[in-house]
PASESE-652041 format. One record per residue: residue in three letters; x, y, z of N, C-alpha, C in turn. Coordinates in steps of 0.2 Angstrom, whole numbers, plus 5000, padded with zeros to 4 digits. Example, Ala and Ser with C-alpha at 12.3 -4.5 7.8 and 13.67 -1.06 7.14 Angstrom:
<gudrens>
ALA506649725039506249785039506649845039 SER506449895035506849955036506450005039 
</gudrens>
This chain:
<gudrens>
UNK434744514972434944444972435644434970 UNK435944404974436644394970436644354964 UNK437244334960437244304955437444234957 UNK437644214962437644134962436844114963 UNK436544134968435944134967435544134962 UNK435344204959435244194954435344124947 UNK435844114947436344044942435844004946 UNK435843984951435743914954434843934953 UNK434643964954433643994954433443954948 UNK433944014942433844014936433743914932 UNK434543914934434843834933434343784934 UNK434143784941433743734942432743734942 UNK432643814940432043794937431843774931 UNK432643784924432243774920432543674919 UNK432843664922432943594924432043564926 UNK431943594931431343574933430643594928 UNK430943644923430043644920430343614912 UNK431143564912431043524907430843444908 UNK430843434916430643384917429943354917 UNK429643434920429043424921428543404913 UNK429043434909428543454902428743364902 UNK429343354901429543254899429043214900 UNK428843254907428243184913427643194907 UNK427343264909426943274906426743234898 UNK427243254894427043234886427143144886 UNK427643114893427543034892427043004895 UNK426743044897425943034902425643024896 UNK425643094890425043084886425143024880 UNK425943034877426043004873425842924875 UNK426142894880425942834882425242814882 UNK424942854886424342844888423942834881 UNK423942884875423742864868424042794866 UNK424542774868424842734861424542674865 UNK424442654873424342604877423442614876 UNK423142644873422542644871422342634865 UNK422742644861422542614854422842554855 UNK423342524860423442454858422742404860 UNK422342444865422042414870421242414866 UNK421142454864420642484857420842414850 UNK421542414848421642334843421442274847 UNK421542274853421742204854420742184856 UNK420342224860419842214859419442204854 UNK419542244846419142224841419642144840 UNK420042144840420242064838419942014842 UNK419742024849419441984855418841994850 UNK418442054850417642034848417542004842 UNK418141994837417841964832417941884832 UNK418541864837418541804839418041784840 UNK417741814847417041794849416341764845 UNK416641824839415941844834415941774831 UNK416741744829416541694824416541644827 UNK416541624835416541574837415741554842 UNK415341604842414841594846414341534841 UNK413841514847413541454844413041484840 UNK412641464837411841484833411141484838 UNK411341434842411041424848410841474852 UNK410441524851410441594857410041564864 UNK409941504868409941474873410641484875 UNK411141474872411941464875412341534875 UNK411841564872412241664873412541684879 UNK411841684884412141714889412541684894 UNK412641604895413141574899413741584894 UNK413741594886414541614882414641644885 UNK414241724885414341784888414741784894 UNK414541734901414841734905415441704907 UNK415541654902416041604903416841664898 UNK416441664893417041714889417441784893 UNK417041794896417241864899417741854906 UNK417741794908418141794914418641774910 UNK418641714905419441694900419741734900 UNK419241814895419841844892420041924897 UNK419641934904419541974906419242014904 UNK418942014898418642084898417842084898 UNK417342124896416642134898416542114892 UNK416042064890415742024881414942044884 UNK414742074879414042094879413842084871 UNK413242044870412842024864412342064860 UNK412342074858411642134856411442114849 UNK410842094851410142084844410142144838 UNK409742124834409942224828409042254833 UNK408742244838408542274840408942324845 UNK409342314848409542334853409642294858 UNK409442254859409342204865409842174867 UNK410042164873410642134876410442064877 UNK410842034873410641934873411241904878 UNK411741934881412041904886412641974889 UNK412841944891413241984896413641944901 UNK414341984902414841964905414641964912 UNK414542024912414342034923413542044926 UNK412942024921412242004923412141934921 UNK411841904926411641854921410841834919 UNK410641784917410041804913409441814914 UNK409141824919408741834923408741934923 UNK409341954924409442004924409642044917 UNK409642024912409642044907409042084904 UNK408442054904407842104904407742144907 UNK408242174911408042224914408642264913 UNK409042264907409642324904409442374899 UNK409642414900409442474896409642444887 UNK409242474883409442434876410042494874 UNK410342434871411142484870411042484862 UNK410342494859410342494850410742574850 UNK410742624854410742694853411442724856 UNK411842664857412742684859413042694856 UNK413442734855413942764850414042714847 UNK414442654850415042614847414542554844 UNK413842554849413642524842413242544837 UNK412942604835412742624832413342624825 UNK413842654827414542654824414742584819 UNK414742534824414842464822414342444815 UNK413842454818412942454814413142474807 UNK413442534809413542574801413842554798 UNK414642544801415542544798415742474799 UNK415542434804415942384806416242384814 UNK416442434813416742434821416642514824 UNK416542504828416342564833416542554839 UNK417042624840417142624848417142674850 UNK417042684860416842744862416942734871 UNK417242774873417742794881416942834884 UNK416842794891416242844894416442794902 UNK415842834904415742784913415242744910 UNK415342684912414742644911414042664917 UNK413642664915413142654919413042614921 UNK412942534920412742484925413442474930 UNK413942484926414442494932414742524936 UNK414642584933415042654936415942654934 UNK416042634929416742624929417042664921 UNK417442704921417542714915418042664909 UNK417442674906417842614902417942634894 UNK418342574891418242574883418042544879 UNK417442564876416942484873417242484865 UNK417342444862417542424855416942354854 UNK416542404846415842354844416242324838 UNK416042264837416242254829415242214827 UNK415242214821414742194819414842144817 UNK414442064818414541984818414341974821 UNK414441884820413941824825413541794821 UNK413541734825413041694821412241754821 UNK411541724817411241724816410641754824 UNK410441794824410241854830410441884834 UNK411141884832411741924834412041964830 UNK411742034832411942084828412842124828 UNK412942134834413442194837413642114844 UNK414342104843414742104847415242154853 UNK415042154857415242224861415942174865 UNK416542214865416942204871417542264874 UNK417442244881417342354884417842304890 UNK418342354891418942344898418742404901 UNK419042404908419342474911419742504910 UNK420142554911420742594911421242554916 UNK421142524921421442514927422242504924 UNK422342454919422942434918423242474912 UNK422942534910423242594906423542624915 UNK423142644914423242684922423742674924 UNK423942584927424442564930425142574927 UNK425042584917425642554916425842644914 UNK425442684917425442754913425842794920 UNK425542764926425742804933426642764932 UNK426742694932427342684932427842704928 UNK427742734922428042764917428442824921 UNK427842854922427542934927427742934932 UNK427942884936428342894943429042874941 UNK429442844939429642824935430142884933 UNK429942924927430442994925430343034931 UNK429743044935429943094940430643074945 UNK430543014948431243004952431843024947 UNK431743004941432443024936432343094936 UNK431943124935431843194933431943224942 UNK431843194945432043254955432843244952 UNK433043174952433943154953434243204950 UNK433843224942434343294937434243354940 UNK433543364944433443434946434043454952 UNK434043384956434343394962435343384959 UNK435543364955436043374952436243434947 UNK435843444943435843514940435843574946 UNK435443564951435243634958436143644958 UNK436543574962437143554966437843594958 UNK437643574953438143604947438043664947 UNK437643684946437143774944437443814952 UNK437343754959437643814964438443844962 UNK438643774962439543774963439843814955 UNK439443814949439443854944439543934944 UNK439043944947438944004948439244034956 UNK439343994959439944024965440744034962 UNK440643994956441343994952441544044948 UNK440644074946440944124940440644184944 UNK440344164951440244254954440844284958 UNK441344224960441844234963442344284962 UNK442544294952443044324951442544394948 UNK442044394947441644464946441544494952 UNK441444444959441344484965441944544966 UNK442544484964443144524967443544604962 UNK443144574955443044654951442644694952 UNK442144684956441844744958442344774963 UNK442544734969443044754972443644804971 UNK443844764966444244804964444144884960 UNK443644884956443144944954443044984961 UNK442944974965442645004972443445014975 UNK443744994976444445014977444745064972 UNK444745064967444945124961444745164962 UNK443745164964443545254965443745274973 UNK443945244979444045264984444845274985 UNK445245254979445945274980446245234982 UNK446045164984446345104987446845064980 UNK447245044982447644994979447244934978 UNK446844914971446544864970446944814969 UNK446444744970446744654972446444644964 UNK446644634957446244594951446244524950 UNK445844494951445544414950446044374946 UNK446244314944446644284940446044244939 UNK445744234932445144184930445344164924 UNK445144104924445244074916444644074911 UNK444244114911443544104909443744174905 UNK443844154898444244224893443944304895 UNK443044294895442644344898443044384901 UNK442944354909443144374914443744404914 UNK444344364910444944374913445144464906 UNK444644444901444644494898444444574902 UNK443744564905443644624911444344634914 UNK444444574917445144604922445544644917 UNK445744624913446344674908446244724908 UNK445444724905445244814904445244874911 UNK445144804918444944864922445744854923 UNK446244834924446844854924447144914921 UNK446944894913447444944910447145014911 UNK446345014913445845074914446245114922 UNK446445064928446745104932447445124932 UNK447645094927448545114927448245214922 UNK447845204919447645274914447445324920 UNK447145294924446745354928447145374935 UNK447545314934448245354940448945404935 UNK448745394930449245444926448945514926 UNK448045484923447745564924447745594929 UNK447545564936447245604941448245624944 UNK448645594942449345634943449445694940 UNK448945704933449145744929448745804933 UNK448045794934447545824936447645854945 UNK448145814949448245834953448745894953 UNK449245864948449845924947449646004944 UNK448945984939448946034937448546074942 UNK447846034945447746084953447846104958 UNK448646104958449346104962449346184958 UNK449546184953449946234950449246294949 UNK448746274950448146304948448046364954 UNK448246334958448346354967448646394966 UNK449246374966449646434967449746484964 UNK449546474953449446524952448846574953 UNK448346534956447746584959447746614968 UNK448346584970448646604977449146684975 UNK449546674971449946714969449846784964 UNK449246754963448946824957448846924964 UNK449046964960449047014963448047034964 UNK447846994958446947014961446646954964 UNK446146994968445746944970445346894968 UNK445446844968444846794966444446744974 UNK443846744971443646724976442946664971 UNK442946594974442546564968441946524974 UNK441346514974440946484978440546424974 UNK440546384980440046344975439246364975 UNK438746294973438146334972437646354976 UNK437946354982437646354988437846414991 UNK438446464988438446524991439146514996 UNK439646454995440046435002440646455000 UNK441046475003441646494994442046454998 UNK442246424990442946374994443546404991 UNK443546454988444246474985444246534985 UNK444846584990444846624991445846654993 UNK445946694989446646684988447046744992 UNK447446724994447946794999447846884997 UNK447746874990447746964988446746964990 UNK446246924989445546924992445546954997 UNK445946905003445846925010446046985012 UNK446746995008447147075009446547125010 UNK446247135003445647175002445147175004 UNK444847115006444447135012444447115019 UNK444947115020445347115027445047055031 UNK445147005026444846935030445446925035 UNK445246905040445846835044445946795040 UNK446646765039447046715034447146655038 UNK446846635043446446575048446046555046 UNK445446595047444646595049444446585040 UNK444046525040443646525035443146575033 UNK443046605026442946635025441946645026 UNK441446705025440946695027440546655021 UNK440246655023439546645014439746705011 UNK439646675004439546754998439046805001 UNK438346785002438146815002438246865010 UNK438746855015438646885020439546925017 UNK439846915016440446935012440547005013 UNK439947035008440047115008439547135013 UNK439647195017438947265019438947325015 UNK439247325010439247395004438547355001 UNK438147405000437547394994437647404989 UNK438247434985438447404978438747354978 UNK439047324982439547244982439047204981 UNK438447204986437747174989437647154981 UNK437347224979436947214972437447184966 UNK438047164966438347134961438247064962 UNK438247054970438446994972437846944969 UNK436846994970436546984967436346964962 UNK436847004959436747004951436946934949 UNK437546924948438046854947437746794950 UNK437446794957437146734959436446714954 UNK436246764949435546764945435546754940 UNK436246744939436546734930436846774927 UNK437046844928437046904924437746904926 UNK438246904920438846944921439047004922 UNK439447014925439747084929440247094927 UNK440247144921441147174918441447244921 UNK441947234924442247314926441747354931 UNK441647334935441047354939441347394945 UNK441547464945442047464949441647514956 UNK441947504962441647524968442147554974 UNK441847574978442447584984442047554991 UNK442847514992442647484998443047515005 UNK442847545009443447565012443747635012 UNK444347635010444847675006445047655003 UNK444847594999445147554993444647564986 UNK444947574981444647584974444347514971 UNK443947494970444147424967443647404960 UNK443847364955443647354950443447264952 UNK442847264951442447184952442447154946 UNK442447094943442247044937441647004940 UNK441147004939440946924941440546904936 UNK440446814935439946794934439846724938 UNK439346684931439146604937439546564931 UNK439646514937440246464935439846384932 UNK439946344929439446294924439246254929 UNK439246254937439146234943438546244946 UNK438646314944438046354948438346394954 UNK438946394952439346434959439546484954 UNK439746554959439846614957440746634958 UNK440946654955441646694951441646754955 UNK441946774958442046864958442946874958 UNK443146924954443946924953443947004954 UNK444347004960444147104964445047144962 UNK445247194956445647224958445847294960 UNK446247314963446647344967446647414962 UNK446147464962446547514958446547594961 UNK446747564968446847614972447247664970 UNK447947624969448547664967448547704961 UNK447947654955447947724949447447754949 UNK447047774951446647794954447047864957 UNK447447884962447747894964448347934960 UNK448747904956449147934950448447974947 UNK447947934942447547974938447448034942 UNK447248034948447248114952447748144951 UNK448448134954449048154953449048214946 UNK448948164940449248164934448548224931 UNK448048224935447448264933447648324935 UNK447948324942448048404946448648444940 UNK449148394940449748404938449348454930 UNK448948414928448848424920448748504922 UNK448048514927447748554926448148624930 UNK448648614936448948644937449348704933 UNK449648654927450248654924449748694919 UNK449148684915448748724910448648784914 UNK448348784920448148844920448848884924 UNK449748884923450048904924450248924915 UNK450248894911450348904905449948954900 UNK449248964904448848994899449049054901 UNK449249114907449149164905450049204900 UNK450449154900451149174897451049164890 UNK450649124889450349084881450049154877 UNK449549194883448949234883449449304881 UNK450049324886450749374882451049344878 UNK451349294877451849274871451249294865 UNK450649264863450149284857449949354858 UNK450049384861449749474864450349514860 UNK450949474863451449514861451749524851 UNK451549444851451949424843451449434840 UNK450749474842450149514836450449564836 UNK450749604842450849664841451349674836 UNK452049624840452549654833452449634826 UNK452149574824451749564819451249614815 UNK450949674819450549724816451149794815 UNK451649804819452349844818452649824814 UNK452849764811453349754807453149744800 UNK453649774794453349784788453349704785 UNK452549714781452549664779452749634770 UNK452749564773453449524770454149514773 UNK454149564780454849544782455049504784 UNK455649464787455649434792455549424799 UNK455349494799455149504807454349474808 UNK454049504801453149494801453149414802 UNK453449354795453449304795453649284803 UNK454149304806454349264813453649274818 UNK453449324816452849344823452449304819 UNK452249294815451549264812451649184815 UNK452249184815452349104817452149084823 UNK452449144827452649154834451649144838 UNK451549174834450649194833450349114832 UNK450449084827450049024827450348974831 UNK450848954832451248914836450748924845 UNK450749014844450349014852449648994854 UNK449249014847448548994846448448914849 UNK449048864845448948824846449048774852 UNK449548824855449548794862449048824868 UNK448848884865448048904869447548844868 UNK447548824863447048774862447148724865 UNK447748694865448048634868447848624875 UNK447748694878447848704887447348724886 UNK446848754881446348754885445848674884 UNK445848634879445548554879445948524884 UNK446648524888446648504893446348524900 UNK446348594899445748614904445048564907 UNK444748574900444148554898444048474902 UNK444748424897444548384899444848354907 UNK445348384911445348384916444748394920 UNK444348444919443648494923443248414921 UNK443148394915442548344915442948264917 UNK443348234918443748184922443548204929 UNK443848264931443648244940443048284942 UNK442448284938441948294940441648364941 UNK442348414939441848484942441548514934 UNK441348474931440948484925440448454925 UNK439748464929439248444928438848434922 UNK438348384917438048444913437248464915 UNK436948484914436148514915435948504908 UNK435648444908435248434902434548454901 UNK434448494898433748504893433448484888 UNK432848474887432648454881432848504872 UNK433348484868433648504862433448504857 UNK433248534851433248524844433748484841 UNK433748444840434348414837434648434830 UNK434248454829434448464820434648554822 UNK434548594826434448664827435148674828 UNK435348604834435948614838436748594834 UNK436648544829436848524822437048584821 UNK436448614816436948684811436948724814 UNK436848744824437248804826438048774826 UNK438148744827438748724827439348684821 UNK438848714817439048694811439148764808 UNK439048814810438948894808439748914807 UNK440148914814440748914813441248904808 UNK441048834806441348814799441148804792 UNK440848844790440248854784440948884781 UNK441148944781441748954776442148924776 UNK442548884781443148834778442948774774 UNK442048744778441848694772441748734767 UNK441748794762441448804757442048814752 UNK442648824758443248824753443448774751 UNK443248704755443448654754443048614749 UNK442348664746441848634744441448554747 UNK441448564754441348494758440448524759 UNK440048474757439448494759439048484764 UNK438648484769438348484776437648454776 UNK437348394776436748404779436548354786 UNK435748374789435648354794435048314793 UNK434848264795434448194794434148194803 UNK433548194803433148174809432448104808 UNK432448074809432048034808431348044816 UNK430848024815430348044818430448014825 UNK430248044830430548034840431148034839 UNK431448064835432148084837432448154836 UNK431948204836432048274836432148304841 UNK432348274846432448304854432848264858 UNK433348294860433748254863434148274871 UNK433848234879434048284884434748294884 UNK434948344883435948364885436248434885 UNK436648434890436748494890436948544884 UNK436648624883436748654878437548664875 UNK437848694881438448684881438948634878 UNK438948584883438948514879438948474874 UNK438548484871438148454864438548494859 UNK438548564859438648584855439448584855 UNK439848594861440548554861440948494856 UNK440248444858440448374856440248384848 UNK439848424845439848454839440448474833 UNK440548504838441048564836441848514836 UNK441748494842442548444842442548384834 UNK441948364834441748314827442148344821 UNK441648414821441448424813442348464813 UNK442748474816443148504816443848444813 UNK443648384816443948324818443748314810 UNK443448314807443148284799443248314794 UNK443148384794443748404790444148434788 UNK444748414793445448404795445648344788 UNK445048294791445148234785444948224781 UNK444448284779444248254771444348294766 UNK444448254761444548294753444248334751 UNK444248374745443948404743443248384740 UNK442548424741442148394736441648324741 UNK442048334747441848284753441048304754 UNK440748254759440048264762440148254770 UNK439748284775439748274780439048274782 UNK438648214787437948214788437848204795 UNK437348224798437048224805436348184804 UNK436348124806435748094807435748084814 UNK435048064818434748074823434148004821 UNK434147934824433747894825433447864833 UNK432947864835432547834841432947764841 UNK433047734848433547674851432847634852 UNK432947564851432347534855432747484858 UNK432747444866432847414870433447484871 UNK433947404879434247454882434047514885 UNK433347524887433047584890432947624885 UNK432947644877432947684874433347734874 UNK433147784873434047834869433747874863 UNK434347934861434147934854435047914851 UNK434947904845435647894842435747944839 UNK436447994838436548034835437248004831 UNK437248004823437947974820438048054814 UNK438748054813439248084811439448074806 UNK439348064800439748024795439948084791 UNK440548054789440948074784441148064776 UNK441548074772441548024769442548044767 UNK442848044773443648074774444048014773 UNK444548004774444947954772444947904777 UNK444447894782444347844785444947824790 UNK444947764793445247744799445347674797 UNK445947684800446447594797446047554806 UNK445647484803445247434808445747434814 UNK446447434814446747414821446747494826 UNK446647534824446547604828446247614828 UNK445547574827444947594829444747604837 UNK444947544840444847534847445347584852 UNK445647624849446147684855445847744850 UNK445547764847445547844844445047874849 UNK444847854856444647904859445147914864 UNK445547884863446247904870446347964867 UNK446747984874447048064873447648064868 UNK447748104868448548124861448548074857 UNK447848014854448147964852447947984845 UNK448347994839448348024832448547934827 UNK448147924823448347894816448647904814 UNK448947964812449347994809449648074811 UNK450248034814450348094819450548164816 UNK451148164809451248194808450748254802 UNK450448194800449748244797449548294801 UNK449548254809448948284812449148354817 UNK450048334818450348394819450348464813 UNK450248434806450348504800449648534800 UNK449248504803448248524802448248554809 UNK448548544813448548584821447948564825 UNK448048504824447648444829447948434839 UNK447448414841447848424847447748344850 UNK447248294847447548234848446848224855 UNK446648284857446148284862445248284861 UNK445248324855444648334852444148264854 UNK444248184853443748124851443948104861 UNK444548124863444548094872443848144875 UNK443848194871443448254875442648244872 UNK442348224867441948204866441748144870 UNK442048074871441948024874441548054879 UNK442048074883442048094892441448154892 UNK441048184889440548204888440148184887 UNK439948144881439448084878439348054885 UNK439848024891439847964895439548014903 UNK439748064901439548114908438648124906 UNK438448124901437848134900437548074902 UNK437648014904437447934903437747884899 UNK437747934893437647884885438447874883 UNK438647834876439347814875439247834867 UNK439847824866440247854859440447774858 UNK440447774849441047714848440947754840 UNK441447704838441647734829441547674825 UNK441447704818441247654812442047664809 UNK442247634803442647664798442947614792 UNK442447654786443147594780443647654778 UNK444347624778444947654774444547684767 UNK444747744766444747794760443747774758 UNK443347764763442947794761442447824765 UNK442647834774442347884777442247844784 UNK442047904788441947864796441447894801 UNK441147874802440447864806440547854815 UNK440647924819440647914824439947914827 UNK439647864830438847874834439047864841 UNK438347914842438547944850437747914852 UNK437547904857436747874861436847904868 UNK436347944868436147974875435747944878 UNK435547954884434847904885434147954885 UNK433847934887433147944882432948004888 UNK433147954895432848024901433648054903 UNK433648104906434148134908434648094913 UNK435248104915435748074918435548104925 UNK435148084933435048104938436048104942 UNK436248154943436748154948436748154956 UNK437148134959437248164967437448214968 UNK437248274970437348334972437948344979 
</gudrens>
């Protein structure tokens, strides 16, 4: 319902139920007050009568009838029997045959108190009347009765009553005529605010209302100053979705964003590159997007809620590394890059490694062959023994260097499988802890091994395990002081599929917090030069990693500065199933 309407509805009904209430309360009020005038002036009639009737009750009932037309109204005589000795509208003959009125309210009332009165239908007449008794009269005459109709309340009650209604229609019909033109005056300029509202969301140049009604012209201000704000933001907001564009047009990875129905609305030049969209043709739905079953099953994933980090596949002859998750929409994020080309170097730089080691091992293998020899000819303490002895460790250690590059080239490009068997884990510990029993003893460093129960068996290769052992305990006390402790525990993993945990602690000089996140890189040293005087080869923690992860499981590291470091390693519980 509009609001002029509504104003004029509201306006003019409550006009009309204050008139009506007016009519009403001067219907009642008059009507009372025109009743008790009517109620005095009749006790003042009956006691006139009372004191003027004769003694004579031969002359009752012609008084009765003569007094009653004088003063208008009905004079009825009554004996203290009850008996009716005259009357205004029987005359006397007719009198014996009236019902006895000793048992009337208004005379019984009168009887008692003096005056009595009482509003009924009369009986003999059928008229509703008002009877008022006084007690008087000459001698036989009990109760003077004198009783009107209503006819001239009524008359003077309806004219009252017709009367306000004509006044009361003229205000209703006055008040409707104000209440329309009112409310067409003040629907006017909020019509044209909504207007103007409805223009600001559609992007129209709004028309704002000029009113003088402070409200109103207040609304207007607001929604003025409200679209001068929201054409600065949606400038802001356009420019920045401008620039959003081109930096997600110009990025070298792909992104590709959908909303939550699977439709992609954003899909960026390096996208299409990589999956060889037409740069025309709108792209497909997410879900028909990829035919790889792993692309398939990412795509899945991401559409169900689950984030997708580094997820990396081959599509094609292209390498590529996926991100996805869900966007606060319900639309799904995928960001695809390109790492064909390292990929590609890694190989390069793996062949090169491993080319280049296994052209170095066998001169490494005569250069240490030879400078033992002359070392075991030349007298010792000479300069010739000190130069071979050097000549000798110097070769050792680059045997070692070429051969953990070997190693870890063989397990990078895959021709290092492992064949996991079920382990002792404590067994596998101090075999591999055998080899350094005298160097920990001169170090006085002591050794023990911790299994806690469903963790005494672990599937991994023998070979393997025992490597990543050996690269550890080698790696720990390199670093630790005299008088040190190294421990093997072994704990059952719950969630994440289960596992066991294998940890390593130490209690060595520990690892400074920002090199914690690279010490399983290759050549990457804390301390480079310590670790060149120890004859460290900077590969031992890359070559444990890349085993740990060849088995399924992963490696990370604990460490406080100067009081020890805690490498834990977690295999999985079943064996790592390969492609043959």
């Amino acid at each position: 319902m509009r609001l002029a309407t509504r104003f004029f509805l509201s306006a003019s009904g409550l006009v009309a139920v204050t008139v009506l209430g007016v009519t009403l309360a001067a219907d009642q009020i008059l009507r009372r007050r025109l009743e008790a005038e009517t109620a005095a002036g009749l006790e003042r009639e009956a006691r006139l009568i009372a004191s003027h009737l004769s003694t004579d009750s031969l002359t009752w009932p012609a008084a009765a009838m003569q007094l009653g037309p004088l003063i208008g109204r009905r004079v009825t005589l009554i004996d203290a029997s009850g008996r009716v000795r005259g009357d205004t509208e029987f005359p006397l003959d007719a009198l014996p045959g009236l019902e006895n009125h000793g048992q009337r309210p208004e005379v019984l009332a009168a009887t008692a108190v003096g005056v009595g009165r009482a509003e009924r239908l009369s009986a003999s007449t059928n008229e509703n009347r008002m009877y008022v008794a006084v007690r008087g009269g000459p001698p036989g005459i009990t109760v003077v009765r004198v009783s009107s109709t209503f006819a001239a309340v009524d008359a003077q009650v309806n004219a009252v009553v017709q009367a306000t209604a004509l006044v009361g229609g003229l205000a209703i019909l006055v008040a409707a005529g104000l209440a329309w033109i009112g409310g067409r005056h003040l629907a006017r300029p909020l019509i044209d605010l909504t207007g103007a509202a409805q223009a600001i969301a559609e992007e129209r140049a709004p028309e704002f209302p000029d009113s003088r009604i402070p409200e109103i012209a207040q609304h207007a201000r607001s929604l003025r100053a409200m679209h001068g704000e929201l054409l600065a933001r949606f400038s802001a907001l356009r420019r920045e979705r401008e620039e959003t564009a081109a930096l997600v047009e110009a990025m070298a990875d792909g992104v590709i964003a959908t909303d939550a129905r699977g439709v992609i609305h954003t899909c960026n030049a390096a996208a299409r590159r990589l999956l060889r969209l037409d740069a025309m043709a709108p792209p497909p739905p997410l879900a028909e997007l990829f035919h790889d079953k792993a692309a398939r099953e990412i795509v899945h994933a991401v559409q169900a809620g689950r984030e997708v980090e580094q997820r990396e596949l081959r599509l094609a002859d292209r390498a590529l590394v996926i991100t996805g998750r869900l966007l606060p929409d319900g639309g799904s994020l995928l960001v695809l890059r390109d790492i064909s080309q390292l990929r590609r170097l890694e190989t390069v730089r793996r062949d090169f490694v491993a080319n280049v080691s296994h052209e170095l091992k066998t001169p490494l293998t005569a250069i240490a062959g030879y400078a033992e020899t002359l070392m075991t000819e030349a007298a010792p303490g000479s300069h010739a023994s000190q130069f071979a002895a050097t000549i000798v460790a110097h070769a050792r250690r680059m045997q070692r260097l070429v051969e953990d590059l070997l190693d870890l080239s063989r397990i990078e490009s895959g021709g290092w499988q492992p064949e996991p068997t079920p382990l002792d884990i404590a067994a596998a510990a101090r075999e591999a802890w055998s080899p350094f029993e005298a160097r920990a003893e001169a170090a006085n460093v002591t050794f023990a091994v911790q299994v806690d129960a469903g963790a005494e068996r672990v599937h991994a290769d023998p070979d393997g395990l025992r490597q990543v052992f050996s690269n550890l305990f080698d790696n720990a006390l390199r670093h630790m002081p005299r008088g040190g402790r190294l421990a093997v525990s072994a704990t059952p993993v719950s969630g994440n599929g289960g596992g066991i945990a294998v940890a390593i602690t130490d209690t060595g000089t520990g690892i400074p917090e920002e090199h914690l996140p690279r010490i399983f890189e290759r050549f990457y040293r804390v301390d480079p030069s310590r670790s060149r005087e120890q004859g460290g080869t900077g590969l031992g923690l890359a070559i444990v990693k890349h085993l740990v992860e060849a088995h399924g499981g992963r490696a990370s590291a604990e460490s406080v500065l100067s009081r020890g470091t805690t490498i834990r390693l977690v295999f999985p519980a079943q064996p790592l199933v390969t492609d043959s």
